[in-house]
C-alpha positions as CSV (number, residue, x, y, z in Angstrom):
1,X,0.0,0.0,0.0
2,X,1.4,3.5,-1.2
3,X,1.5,5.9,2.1
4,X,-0.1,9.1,1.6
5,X,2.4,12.0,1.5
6,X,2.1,14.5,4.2
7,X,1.5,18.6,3.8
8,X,4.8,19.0,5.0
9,X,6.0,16.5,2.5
10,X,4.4,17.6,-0.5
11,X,5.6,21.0,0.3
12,X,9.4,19.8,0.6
13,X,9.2,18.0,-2.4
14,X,7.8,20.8,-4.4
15,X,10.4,22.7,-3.2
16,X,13.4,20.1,-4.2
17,X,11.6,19.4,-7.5
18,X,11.3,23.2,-8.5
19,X,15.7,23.6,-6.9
20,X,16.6,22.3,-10.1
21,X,15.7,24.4,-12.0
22,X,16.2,27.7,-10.2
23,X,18.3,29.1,-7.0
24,X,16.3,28.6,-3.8
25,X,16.0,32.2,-3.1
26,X,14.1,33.2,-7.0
27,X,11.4,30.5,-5.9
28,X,8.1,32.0,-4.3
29,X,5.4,30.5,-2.2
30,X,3.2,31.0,-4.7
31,X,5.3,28.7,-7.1
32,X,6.1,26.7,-4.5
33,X,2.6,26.1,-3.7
34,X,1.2,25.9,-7.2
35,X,3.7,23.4,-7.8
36,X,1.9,21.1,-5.6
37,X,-1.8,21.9,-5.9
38,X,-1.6,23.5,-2.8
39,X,-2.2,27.4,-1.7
40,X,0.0,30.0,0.2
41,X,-2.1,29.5,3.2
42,X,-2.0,26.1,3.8
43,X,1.8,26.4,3.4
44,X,1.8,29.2,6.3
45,X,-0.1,26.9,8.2
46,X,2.7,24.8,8.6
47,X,6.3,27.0,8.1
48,X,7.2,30.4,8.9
49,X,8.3,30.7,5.3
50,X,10.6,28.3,3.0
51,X,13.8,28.9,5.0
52,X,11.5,27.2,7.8
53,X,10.9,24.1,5.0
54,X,14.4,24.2,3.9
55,X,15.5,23.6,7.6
56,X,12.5,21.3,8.3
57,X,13.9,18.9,4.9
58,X,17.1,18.5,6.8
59,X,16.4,18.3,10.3
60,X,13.9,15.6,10.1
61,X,16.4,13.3,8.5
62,X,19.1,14.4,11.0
63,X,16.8,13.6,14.5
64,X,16.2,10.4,12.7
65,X,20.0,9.8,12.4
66,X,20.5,10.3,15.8
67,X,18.2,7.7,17.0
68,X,20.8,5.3,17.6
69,X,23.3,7.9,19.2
70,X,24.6,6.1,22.8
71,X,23.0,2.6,21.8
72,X,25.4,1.8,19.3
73,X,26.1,4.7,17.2
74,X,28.8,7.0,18.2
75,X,29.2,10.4,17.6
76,X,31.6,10.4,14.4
77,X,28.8,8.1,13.3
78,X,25.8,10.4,13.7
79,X,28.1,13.4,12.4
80,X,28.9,10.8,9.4
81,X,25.5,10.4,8.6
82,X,24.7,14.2,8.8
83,X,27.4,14.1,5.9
84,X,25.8,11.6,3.8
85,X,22.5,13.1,4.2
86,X,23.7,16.0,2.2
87,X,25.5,13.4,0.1
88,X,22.2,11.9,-1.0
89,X,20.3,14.9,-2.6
90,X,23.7,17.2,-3.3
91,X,22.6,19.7,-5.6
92,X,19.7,20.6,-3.5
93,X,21.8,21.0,-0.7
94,X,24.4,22.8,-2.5
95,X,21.7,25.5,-3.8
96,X,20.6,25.9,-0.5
97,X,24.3,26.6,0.9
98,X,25.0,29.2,-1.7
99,X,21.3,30.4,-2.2
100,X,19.9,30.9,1.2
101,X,21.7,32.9,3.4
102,X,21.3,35.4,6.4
103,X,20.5,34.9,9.8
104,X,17.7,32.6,8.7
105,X,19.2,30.8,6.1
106,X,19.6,26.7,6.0
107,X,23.1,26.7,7.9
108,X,22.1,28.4,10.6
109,X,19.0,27.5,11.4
110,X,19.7,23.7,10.9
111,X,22.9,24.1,13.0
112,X,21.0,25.5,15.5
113,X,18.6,22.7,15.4
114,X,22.0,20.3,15.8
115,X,23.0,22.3,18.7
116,X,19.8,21.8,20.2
117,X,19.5,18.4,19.4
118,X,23.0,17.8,21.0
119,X,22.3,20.0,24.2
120,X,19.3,18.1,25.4
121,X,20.9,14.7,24.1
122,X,24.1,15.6,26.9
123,X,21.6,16.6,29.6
124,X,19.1,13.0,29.0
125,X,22.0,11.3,29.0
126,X,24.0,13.0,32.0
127,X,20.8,13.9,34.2
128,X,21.9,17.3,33.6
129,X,18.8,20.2,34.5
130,X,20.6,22.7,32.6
131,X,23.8,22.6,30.7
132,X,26.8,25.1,32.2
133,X,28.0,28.2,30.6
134,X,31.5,26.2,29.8
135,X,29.5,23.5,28.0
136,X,26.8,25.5,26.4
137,X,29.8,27.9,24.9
138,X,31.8,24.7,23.9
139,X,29.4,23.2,22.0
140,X,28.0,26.6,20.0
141,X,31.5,26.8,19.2
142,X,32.0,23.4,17.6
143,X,29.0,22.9,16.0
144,X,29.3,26.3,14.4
145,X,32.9,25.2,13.2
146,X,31.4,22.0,12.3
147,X,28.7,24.0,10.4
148,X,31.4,26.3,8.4
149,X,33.7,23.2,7.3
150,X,30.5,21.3,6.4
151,X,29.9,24.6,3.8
152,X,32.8,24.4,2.8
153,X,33.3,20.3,1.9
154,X,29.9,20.9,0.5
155,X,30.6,23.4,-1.9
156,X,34.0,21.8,-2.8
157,X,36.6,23.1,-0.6
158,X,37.7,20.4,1.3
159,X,38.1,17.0,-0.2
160,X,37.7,13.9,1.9
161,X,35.1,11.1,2.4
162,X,31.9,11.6,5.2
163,X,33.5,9.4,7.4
164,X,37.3,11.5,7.6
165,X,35.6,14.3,8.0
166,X,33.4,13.2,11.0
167,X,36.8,11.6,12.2
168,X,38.4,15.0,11.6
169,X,35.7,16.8,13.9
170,X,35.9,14.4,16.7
171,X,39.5,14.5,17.0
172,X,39.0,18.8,17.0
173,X,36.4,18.3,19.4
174,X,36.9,20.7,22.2
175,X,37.7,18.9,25.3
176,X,35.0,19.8,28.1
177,X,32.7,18.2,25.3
178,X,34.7,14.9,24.8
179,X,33.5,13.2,28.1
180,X,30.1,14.2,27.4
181,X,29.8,13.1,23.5
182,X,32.4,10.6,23.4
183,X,32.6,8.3,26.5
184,X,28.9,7.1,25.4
């Protein structure tokens, strides 16, 4: 039996179908949700606007890829799948790097979703309330350096395989983070 596809879905793929033919930032809601059979406010019924969907694409795929984080998977293996994620659909992610920028563009708001993600994974994990200042400033830090050197091995840069570079970020890790992410 064929699932039916989400709002959210059918949004996202209207939006990776209509990438390859245009830069992210030329294509409007109206396109977007014309494309799909579906109207403007039925699209701002469920995103902000289509940096929200652009985020939303990538984020789902990277909470699912952290399922396994502690039971099994460690973190150069989460960070390696984030990698291949990108991997899978490249030229949609590579329009998104060089098409959607600002303070709400993709990177930042999916890194800030990682961050996130990360910050409440330590505290589950360590039976932490709240993170401290050291750890919260540590981790902004690395995952925003993770976030630039993933820009830049996305857009051709760097050259090396998804699981070097997660290797290369767990060995820069910085170390108040390495007992909490590491010794899993």
């Amino acid at each position: 039996m064929i699932a039916q596809q989400t709002t959210k879905n059918l949004l996202a793929e209207s939006l990776k179908e209509l990438s390859r033919f245009k830069p992210v930032d030329k294509i409007t809601i109206k396109e977007l949700t014309k494309n799909c059979g579906l109207t403007s406010p039925t699209f701002y019924n469920h995103f902000r606007d289509k940096y929200d969907l652009m985020a939303w694409i990538y984020n789902q795929k990277v909470e699912a890829s952290m399922k396994n984080f502690g039971r099994g998977d460690s973190l150069e293996d989460v960070i390696c799948k984030w990698l291949e994620i990108i991997l899978e659909d490249e030229d949609f992610y590579v329009n998104l790097l060089k098409n959607a920028v600002g303070q709400n563009s993709f990177r930042y708001t999916t890194n800030d979703h990682a961050i996130n993600l990360l910050g409440e994974w330590i505290k589950a994990r360590h039976g932490m309330e709240e993170l401290p200042p050291t750890i919260c400033f540590c981790l902004k830090f690395f995952m925003r350096a993770v976030s630039e050197l993933v820009n830049d091995w996305c857009l051709g840069k760097w050259e090396c395989s998804p699981r070097d570079m997660a290797k290369f970020f767990v060995e820069a890790m910085p170390a108040p983070l390495k007992p909490l992410l590491l010794q899993v």
